[in-house]
N, C-alpha and C positions, 0 to 999 in steps of 0.2 A: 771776078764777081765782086759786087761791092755790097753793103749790107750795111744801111745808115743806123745809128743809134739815139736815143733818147736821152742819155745818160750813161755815169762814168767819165765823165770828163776829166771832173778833180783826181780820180782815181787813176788816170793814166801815167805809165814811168814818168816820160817826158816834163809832166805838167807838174804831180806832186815834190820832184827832186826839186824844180825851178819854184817850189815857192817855199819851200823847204828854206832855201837858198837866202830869202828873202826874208823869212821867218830869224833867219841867224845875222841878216845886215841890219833890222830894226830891234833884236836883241841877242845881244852871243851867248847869254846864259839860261843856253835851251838845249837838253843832254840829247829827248830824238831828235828833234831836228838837225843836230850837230851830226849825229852820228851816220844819219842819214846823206848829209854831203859830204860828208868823208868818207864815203862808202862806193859814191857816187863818182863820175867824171871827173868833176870836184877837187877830189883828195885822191884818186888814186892809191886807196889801202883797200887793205882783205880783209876779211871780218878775224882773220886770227891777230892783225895788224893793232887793232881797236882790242881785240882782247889783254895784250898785252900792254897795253898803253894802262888799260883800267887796275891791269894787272899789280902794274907798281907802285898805282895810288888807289887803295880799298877804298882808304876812308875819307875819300873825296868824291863829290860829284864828280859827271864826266867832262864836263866842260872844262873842269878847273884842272882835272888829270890830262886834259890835252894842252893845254898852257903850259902847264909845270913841263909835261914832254917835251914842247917844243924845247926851251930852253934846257934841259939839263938830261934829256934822255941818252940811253946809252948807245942805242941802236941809228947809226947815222944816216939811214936810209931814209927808217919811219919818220926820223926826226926830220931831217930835207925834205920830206913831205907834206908834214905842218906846214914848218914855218911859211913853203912856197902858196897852200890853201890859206893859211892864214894871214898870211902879208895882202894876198889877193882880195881877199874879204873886207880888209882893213880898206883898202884902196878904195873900191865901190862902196862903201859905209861912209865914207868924206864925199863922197859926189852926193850924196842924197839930200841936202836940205838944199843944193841949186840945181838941178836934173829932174825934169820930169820924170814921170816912173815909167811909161812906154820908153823916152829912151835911154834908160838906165836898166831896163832890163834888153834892150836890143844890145847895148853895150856889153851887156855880161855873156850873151849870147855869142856874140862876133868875137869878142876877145879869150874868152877862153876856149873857144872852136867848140861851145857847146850843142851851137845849131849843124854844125858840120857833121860829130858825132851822131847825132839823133837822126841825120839825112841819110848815115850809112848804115845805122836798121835796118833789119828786117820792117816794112810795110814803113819806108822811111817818108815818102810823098807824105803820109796822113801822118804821120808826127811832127813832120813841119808844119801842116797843115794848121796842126792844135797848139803849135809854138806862135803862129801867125797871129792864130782865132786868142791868145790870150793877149798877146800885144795889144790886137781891137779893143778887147776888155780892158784893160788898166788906162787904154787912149777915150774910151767912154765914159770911164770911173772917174775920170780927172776932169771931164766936162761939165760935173756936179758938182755940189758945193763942198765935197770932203777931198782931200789930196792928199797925196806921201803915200809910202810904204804902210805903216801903223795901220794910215785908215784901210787898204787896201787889204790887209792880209785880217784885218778885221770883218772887213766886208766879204772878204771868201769864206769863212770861217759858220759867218752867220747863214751863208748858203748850204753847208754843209749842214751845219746844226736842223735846220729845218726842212732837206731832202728836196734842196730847190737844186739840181743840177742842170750843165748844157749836155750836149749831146757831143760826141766827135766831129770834128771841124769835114765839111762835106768836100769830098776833092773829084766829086764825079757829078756833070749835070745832065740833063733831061738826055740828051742829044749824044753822048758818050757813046763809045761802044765798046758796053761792057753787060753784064747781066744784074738787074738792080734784086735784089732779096729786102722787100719791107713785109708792114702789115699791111692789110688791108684798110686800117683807117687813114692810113698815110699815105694812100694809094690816089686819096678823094682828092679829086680837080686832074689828075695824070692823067696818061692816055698813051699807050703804049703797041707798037708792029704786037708784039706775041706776047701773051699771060698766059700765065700756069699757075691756076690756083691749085693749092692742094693739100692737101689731109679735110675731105668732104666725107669721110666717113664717119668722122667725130661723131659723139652723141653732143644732144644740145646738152645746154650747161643750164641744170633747174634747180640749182643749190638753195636759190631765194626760197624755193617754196617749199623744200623739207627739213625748214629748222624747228624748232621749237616755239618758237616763237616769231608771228609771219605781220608784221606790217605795212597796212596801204595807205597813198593818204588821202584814200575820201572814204575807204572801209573802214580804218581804224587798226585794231589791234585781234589780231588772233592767239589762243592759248589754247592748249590742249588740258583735256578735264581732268585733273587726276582725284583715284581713290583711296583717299589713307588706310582704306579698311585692307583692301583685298590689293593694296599698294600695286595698282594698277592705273594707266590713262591711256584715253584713248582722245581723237582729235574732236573739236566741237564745229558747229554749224558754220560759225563765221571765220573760223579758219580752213576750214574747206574751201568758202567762197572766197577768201584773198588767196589760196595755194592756186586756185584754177586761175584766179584773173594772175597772178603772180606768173604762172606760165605761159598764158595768151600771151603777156604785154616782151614776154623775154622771146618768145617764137616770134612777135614781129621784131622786136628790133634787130634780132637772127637774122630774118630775113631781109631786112632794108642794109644790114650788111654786106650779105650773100646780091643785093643788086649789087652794089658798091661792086663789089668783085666781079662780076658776069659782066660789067659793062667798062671795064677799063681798057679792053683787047681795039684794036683798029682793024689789025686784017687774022687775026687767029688767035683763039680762044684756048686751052685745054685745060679739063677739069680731072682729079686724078684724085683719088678714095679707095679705100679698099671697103670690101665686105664679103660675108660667110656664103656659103651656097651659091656662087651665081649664076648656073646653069638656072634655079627657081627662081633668083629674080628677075634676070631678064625677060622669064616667062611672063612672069607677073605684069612688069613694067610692058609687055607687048597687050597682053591682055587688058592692061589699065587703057592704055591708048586708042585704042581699039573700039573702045567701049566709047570711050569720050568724043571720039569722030560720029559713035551712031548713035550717039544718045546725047551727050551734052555739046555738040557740036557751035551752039550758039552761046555756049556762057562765056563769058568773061575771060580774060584770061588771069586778073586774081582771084576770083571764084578758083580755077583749075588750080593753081599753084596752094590756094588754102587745103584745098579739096586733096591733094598731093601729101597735105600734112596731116592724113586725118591717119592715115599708114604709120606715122612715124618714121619715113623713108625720105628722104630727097634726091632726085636726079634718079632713083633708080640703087640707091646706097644706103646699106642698113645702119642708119642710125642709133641704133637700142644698145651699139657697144659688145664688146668682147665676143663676137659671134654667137648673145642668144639671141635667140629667135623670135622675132615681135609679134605680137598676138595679131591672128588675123581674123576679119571678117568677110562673109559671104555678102555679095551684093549679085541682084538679078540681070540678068543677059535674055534679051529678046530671043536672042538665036541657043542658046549651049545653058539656058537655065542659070544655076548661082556660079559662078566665075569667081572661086575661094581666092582671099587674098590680096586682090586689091583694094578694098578699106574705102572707098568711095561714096559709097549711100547705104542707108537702111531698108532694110526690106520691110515694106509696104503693100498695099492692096492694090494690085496691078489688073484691068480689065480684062475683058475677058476676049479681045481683039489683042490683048499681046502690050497695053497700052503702058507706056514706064511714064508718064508724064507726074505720076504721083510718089516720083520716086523722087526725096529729101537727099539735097546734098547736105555737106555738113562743113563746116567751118570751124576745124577742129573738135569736130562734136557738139558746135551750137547749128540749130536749124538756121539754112539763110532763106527759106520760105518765106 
């Protein structure tokens, strides 16, 4: 299964240690970032390694207790392990004012078996992938007018700061065979043998329209009235009227989603929701159909699908959440009288031949008369 992402990129082991890396060859007197490659493939130490390194120098930064270690530590292990991270360091910090930075970082890659390691992860394909995808980056970065390390780790920095992130490096295309897991807005322009939408039981999402304060921008502004006496409010006229158009405008764009979804499938569609009772709704959802073949058999067909939303149901799946029970209305049946429950039209004054022509659909509860 493969499951692309939007983001998290900088935040990936892989990506963070290498620029970490990077962060300590355009300046060595940086305690995390230090701490962080000697932690790493890097340095080959354990975090009790690092403790005692700080351990013998309190009252020094760490940077400076890992220098002082190298040279004069007791422990010749830890100490063989500096010196070989930090000679290493030294080496690629002299290549950098005549090496580009793609391939000065390919080099540190290849040479310390960094890319080897990272390919023998777990889900190691896609962490090469994002070792590749950041080569691109720094080979794009240097095609502009800023160059080096400095500017580079500058120019990550400021992506961070303001939650501009890339996504994981994609290593699966259209044509693969594998099972793709997106959203449905990332789904738009695709087109796929078999879809499985699913969790359609959801209730919609009408947060816009029960704040406290409801903004539209050709209504204006809505407030609720309050009473300092009897320290009560209640909602006013023109907040009423942006809370409803506020849920009209969110049940279409709902639905211009829900096409998005329903039309991505080529040979097999399946839709999957859960809901409470459904021995009743089935009922319902057969009686709704029913109706619509001998009564509204000529409307529209988004006429029927508004007409569908008037229930608060789609597809036949109770929307209204947590299994209660959504309010239902009676609507008239030529044949069986009011037919409870499918939510479809108002009862009217209907002839006395049986005649429903004066029966009002409803368009989320506005007349489409």
């Amino acid at each position: 299964m493969y499951a692309g992402s939007s983001e998290g990129y900088f935040e990936t082991r892989e990506i963070g240690v290498l620029l970490d890396y990077l962060r300590i060859l355009n300046n060595k007197r940086q305690d995390v970032p230090l701490a962080s490659v000697l932690r790493s493939i890097f340095g080959h130490m354990t975090d009790e390694e690092l403790a005692r390194i700080k351990g013998n120098y309190r009252d020094k930064p760490f940077h400076q207790a890992v220098s002082c270690y190298a040279k004069e530590g007791s422990d010749e292990v830890i100490k063989s392990k500096l010196v070989t991270c930090l000679d290493q360091m030294e080496h690629f910090r002299r290549m950098i004012p005549y090496t580009a930075l793609h391939r000065l970082l390919d080099k540190i890659m290849q040479e310390t078996g960094y890319r080897d390691y990272i390919s023998a992860l777990p889900t190691g394909e896609q962490r090469a992938a994002n070792l590749d995808m950041l080569l691109e980056k720094a080979r794009t970065f240097e095609s502009s007018s800023y160059k080096g390390v400095f500017h580079f780790i500058r120019y990550v920095e400021q992506l961070q700061k303001y939650e501009i992130d890339y996504g994981e490096a994609n290593t699966a295309d259209e044509q693969s065979n594998t099972v793709r897991l997106m959203s449905i807005h990332k789904s738009k322009g695709l087109e796929f043998p078999i879809v499985i939408v699913a969790g359609m039981g959801k209730q919609f999402n009408r947060q816009d329209s029960k704040g406290d304060v409801l903004m539209h921008a050709s209504l204006g502004i809505g407030l609720e009235s309050v009473d300092l006496e009897t320290r009560t409010k209640c909602s006013t006229l023109i907040r009423n009227v942006i809370a409803r158009e506020e849920v009209l405008e969110s049940m279409g764009e709902e639905l211009r989603v829900l096409y998005v979804a329903l039309t991505r499938a080529k040979e097999k569609l399946i839709v999957t929701g859960t809901l409470s009772d459904p021995e009743t709704k089935v009922r319902e959802a057969m009686n709704q159909a029913l109706y619509h073949k001998e009564n509204i058999g000529g409307s529209s067909d988004s006429d029927e699908l508004w007409t569908a939303c008037r229930g608060e149901t789609l597809s036949g799946l109770d929307t209204s959440g947590g299994g209660r029970k959504r309010r239902e209305k009676s609507i008239p049946h030529p044949d069986r009288g009011y037919v409870p429950g499918a939510g479809i039209a108002d009862r009217t004054d209907r002839g006395a031949d049986g005649d429903t022509s004066g029966i009002r659909k409803l368009e989320c509860g506005r007349s489409l008369r």
